[in-house]
N, C-alpha and C positions, 0 to 999 in steps of 0.2 A: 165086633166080637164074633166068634167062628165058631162052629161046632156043629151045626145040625146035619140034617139027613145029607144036603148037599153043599157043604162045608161054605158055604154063604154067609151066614148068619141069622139074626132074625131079630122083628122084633114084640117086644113084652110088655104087658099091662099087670100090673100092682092096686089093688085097693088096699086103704088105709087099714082096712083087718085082715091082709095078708093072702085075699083070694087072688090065684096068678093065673094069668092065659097065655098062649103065643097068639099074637096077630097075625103073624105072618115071618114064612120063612125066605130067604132069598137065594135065586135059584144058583147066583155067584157070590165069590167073593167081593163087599163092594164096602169097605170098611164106613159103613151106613153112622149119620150122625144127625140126631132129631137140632132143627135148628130153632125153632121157633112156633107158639101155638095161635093159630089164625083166630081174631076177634073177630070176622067180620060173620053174623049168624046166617048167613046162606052157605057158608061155607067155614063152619068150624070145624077143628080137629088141628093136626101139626102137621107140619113140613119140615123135612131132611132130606137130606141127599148125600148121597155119595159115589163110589167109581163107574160112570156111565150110565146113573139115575139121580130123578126128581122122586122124591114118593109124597103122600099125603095120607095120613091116617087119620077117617069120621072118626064122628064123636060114637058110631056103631062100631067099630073096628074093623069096617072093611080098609084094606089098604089100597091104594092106587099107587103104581109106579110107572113113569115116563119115561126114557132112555132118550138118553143127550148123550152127542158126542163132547159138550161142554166140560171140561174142568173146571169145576165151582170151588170157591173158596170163602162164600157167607152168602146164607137168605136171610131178607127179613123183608117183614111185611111195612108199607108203610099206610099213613095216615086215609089215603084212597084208598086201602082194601088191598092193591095191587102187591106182587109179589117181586121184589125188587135185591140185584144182587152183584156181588165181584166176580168175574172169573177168564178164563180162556178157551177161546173157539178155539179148534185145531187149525193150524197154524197161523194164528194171528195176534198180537198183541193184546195183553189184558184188556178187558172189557166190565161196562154197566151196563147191565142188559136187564129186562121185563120178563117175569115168566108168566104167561097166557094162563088159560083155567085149563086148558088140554094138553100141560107141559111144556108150548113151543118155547125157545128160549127164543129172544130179539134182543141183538147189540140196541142201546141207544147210545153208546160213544166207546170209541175204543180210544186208549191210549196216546200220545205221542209219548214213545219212553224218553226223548230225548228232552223234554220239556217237560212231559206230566208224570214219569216216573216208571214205574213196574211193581212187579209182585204187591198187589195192591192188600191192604187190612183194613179193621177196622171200620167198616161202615156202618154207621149210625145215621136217623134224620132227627138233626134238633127241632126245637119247639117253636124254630122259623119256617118250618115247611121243607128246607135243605136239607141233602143228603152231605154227611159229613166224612169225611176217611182219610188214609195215610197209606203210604206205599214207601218200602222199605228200600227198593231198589232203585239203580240210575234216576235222571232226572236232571237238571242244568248240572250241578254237581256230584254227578253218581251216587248220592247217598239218598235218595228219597223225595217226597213231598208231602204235604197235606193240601187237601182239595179241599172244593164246596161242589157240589153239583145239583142240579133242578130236575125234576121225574121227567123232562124232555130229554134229559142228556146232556145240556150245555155244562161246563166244568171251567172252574175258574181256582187258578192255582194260587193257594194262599201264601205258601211257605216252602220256601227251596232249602235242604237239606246239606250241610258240606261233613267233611270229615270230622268237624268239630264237634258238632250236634248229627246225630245221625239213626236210623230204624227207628221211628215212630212204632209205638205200637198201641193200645188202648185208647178213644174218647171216652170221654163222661160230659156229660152238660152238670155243667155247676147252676148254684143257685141262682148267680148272678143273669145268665144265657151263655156264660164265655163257654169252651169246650178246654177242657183239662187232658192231659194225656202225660207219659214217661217216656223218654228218648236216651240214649245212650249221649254223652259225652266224652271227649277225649282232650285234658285241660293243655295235653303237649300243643295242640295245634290252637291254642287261644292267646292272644296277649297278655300282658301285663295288666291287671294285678291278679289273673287266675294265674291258680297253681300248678307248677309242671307236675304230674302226676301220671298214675293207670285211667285205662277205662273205668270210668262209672258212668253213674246214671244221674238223671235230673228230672222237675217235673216240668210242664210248661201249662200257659196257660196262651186262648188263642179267642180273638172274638170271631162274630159270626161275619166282620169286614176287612177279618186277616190281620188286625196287630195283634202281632207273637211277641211273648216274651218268656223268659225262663222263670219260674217263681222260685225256683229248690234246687240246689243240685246236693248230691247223696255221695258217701263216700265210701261205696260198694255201688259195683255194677248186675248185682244181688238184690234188687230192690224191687219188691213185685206190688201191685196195685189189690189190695183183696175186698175194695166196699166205698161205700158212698154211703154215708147217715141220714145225709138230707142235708147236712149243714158243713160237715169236713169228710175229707178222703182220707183215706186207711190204709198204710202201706207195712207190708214184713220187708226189713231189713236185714240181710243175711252177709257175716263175713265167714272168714275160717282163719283159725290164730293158734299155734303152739299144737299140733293135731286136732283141735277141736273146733268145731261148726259153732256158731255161737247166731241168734235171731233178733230182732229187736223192731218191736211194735211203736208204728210211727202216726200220729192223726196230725193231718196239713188242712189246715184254713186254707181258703181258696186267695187271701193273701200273702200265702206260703210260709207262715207260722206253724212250726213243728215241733208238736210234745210228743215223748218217747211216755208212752202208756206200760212199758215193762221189756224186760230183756230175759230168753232164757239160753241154755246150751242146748245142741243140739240141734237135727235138720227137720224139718217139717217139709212133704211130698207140696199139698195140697192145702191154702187156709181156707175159709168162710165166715165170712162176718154175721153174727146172728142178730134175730131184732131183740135179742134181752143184753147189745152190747158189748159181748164176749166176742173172740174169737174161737172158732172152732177146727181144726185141723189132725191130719194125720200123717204118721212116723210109720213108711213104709220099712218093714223088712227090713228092722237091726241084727246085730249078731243074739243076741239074748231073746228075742223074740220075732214072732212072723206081721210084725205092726200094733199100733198104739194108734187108739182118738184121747183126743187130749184136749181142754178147754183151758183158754188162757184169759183170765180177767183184766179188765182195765186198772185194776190195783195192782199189776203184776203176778196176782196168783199165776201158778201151773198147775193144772189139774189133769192125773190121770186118767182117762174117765173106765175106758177098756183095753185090754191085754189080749189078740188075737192069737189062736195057737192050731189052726188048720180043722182041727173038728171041736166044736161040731158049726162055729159061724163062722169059718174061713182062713184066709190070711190075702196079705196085701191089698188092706183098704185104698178104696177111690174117695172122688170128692163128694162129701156129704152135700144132701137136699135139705133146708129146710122147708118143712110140707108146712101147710094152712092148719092141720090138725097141730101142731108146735112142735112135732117131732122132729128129728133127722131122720135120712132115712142114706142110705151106700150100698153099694156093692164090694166087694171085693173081687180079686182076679184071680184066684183062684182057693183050692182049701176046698171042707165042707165034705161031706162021707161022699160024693161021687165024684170029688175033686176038680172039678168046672166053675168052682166057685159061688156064692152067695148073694143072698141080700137081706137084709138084715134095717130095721128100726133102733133108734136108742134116742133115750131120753135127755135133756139137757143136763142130767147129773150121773147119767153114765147106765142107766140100765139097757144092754143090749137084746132084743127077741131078734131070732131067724125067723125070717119071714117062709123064704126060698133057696133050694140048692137048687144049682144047677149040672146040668150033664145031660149025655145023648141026645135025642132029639133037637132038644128045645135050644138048643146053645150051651156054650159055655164061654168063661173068659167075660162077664157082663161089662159094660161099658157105665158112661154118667147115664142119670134120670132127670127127668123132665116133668115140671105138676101141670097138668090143664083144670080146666075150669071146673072139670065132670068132678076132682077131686083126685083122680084117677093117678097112679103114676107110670111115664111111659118110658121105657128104655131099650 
């Protein structure tokens, strides 16, 4: 998000009653994005990064930033504390590499695209100690893989990608240990008894020793992943029919049994599965209005919840937080009497408080939020 003194960005702290700070502004553009908040207590606060930096913000709000020539593409912390991640050195082949306490970045393995793929996603460590992920590009069969790899760097390719099945994108660890994800499909390039058809999507399901199989396939290639309950996956299913967008709420057993929980019209930007059940989401910038949060029940209800209209809390909602205090909390991208945009609390039955506008200084354009432990919200 962009706006301050030196059109960089910055970033913001939120308390749950609305008191705001800037942490820290950034002296370029670096389309900054908090990744994750560090458990380990010698060293709590988050980690982001973006164009040409690492940063770290304590649980004080001093910020540290590191400058890599690295292209990062996901940090996450794993199980040793250590900060581990996807990305590209300048001029060399995607990489897994280690980030130090003093920012250095270290490959521990780069790439064969010809065999282990490219544009790598998705990294997760399951609850075997492995680092899990998928790479959308080349690979034996130019369409991707899904790997395992070990905090030393060895990589061991599980699944070779062809044009049939192809762009991996999301893990989840199911109940079971298997790892779950959604990959595109294309039934023209599969035998008999799949059907010639369009692109869609399907899900799969993958053990921690590499037998893949497909559990679902979807028919819309509109089918996005929004939650994990504990015991089934959660998916919106989106076509378009007759001029109209039409959605429909799917829960998949991790044996690929799928009940459709409600269907409505209409597009949804962004969902979020909440822990009272619902789904939560918003209706960017229709013709009639500047956005909608809307909750949708597992009975099918649709509920309206708020009507955005530029002042005094905004217009075009992002994706809602649910915080520890049980609220939601958003931003919007812009609206609000200095026109920079908002942020804003609401309740699970719709009542909206502006928390914060934004403009001059401090940014504008806010981006997602992030809760830490402090309670605190960072964005």
């Amino acid at each position: 998000w962009f706006g301050d003194t030196c059109d960089g960005g910055t970033i913001v702290t939120l308390t749950p009653v609305g008191s705001f700070t800037v942490l820290h502004s950034f002296a370029r553009q670096t389309g900054a994005t908090l990744a994750f908040e560090s458990a380990q207590p010698a060293d709590r606060g988050l980690y982001g990064f973006g164009t040409g930096l690492i940063f770290r913000v304590a649980t004080d709000g001093v910020v540290t930033t590191f400058a890599t020539e690295w292209t990062i593409y996901q940090l996450i912390q794993a199980r040793d504390g250590k900060v581990y991640g996807l990305g590209y050195a300048p001029g060399r082949a995607p990489s897994f590499f280690v980030v130090a306490g003093d920012g250095t970045v270290t490959s521990l393995h780069t790439f064969l695209i010809d065999s282990e793929g490219s544009c790598p996603r998705s990294l997760i460590q399951a609850s075997d100690g492995y680092f899990y992920g998928t790479s959308i590009c080349d690979g034996a069969f130019d369409h991707g893989t899904l790997f395992r790899i070990a905090e030393d760097g060895s990589l061991t390719v599980l699944q070779q990608f062809t044009a049939a099945f192809s762009s991996p994108d999301h893990l989840v660890e199911g109940p079971d240990g298997a790892l779950f994800g959604t990959i595109y499909y294309y039934p023209f390039y599969l035998p008999p008894p799949y059907p010639i058809g369009d692109l869609r999507k399907a899900a799969f399901r993958v053990t921690t020793n590499g037998d893949f199989a497909i559990v679902r396939t979807f028919d819309s290639n509109n089918t996005d992943f929004v939650g994990f309950d504990g015991a089934a996956f959660h998916y919106v299913y989106s076509t378009y029919s007759n001029s109209t967008f039409f959605e429909r709420w799917l829960r998949m057993t991790p044996d690929g049994t799928v009940t459709t929980l409600g269907s409505m019209s209409g597009s949804v930007h962004t969902w979020v599965l909440g822990r009272d059940g619902s789904l939560y989401g918003n209706v960017c910038c229709e013709q009639i209005n500047l956005g909608r949060l809307i909750r949708f029940d597992a009975d099918g209800t649709l509920t309206t919840l708020h009507t955005f209209t530029w002042s005094p809390a905004g217009a075009g909602p992002g994706l809602l937080v649910e915080a520890s205090d049980g609220n939601f909390y958003g931003t919007t991208a812009s609206g609000g009497t200095q026109n920079g945009g908002t942020l804003f609390r609401m309740t699970h039955w719709g009542r909206v408080d502006l928390l914060h506008e934004f403009g001059g200084a401090e940014g504008s354009g806010p981006g997602s939020l992030i809760q830490a432990a402090d309670g605190y919200l960072y964005g």
